[in-house]
N, C-alpha and C positions, 0 to 999 in steps of 0.2 A: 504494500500500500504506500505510495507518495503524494505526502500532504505539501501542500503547497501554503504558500504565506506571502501574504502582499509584505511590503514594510517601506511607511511613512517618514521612518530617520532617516538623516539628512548625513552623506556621507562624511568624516572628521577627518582633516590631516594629523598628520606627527607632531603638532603643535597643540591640539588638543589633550586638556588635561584628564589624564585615565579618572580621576576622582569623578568627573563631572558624565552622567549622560550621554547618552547620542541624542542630539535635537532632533521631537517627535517621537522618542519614545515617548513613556508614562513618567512622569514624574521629573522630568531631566529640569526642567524650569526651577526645581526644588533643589536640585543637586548643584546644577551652577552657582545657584545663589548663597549654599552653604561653603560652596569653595572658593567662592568668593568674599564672604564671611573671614575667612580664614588668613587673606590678604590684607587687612586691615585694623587698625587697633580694634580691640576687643567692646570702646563705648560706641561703637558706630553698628553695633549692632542691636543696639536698643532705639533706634533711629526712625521714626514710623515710616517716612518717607522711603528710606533705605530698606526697609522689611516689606514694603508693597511695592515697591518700584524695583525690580532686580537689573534693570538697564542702567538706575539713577547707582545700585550700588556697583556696576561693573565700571563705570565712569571713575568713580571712586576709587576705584582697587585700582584704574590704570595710572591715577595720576601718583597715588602710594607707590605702586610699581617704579613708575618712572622717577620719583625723589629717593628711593632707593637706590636705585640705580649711578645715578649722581652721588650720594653717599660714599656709595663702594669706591665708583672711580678716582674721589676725592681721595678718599684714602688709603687706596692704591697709589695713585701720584702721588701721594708726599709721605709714603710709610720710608721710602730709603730716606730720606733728608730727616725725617722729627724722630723716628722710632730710636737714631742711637740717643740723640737726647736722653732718653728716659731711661738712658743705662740698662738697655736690655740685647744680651747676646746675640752676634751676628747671626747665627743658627733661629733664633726664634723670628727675626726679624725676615730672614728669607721667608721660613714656614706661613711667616702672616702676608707678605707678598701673593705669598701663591694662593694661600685662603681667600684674601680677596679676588687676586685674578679669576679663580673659579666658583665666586658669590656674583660679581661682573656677570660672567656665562648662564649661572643660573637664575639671576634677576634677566636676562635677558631673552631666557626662555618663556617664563615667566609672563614676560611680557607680550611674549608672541601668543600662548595661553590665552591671554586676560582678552588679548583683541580678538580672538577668535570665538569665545564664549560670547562676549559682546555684540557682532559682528551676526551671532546666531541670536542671541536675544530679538537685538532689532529685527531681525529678518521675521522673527516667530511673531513680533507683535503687529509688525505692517500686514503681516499673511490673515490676521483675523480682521 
């Protein structure tokens, strides 16, 4: 016997966050919003505006995203100049070079993430 199955989600690249749904499943509107949640200080989720509008919080998480982002590269660029300052071992001071460089990568997946969850929101709420 071969049962067949329409299916209404909406294809995801590599940039899509495994946490979050396929758009047009059941529930996925719920799941972006919780992973998105998660990008974000913890009072902004008491935010009514923020908990009924999940497009108003994915705006949110990108601009988080993106001051983050900033953050990291800031202090990648100046960890070799200030970090001997504070009299801390050349060895630690590499180690936190490269932590950064690969918080940089990861904020900037991150970020590719956050616009494509977004990106599906809009798309899901012009479609109604």
């Amino acid at each position: 016997m071969t049962v067949t199955t329409t299916h209404t989600a909406t294809r995801t690249g590599q940039d899509w966050p495994c946490q979050v749904k396929v758009p047009g499943s059941y529930d996925w509107e719920r799941s972006a919003a919780k992973w998105l949640r998660e990008l974000v200080p913890a009072r902004y989720a008491s935010y009514p505006a923020l908990i009924r509008h999940p497009v108003l919080l994915a705006r949110h998480a990108h601009i988080q995203v993106q001051n983050e982002i900033r953050v990291a590269r800031t202090a990648l660029q100046t960890a070799r100049a200030d970090l001997p300052a504070l009299g801390l071992p050349e060895s630690v001071i590499e180690h936190t070079i490269k932590l950064y460089a690969a918080e940089v990568l990861q904020l900037q997946h991150i970020a590719r993430s956050v616009r494509a969850v977004t990106q599906a929101l809009v798309d899901s709420h012009h479609g109604r």
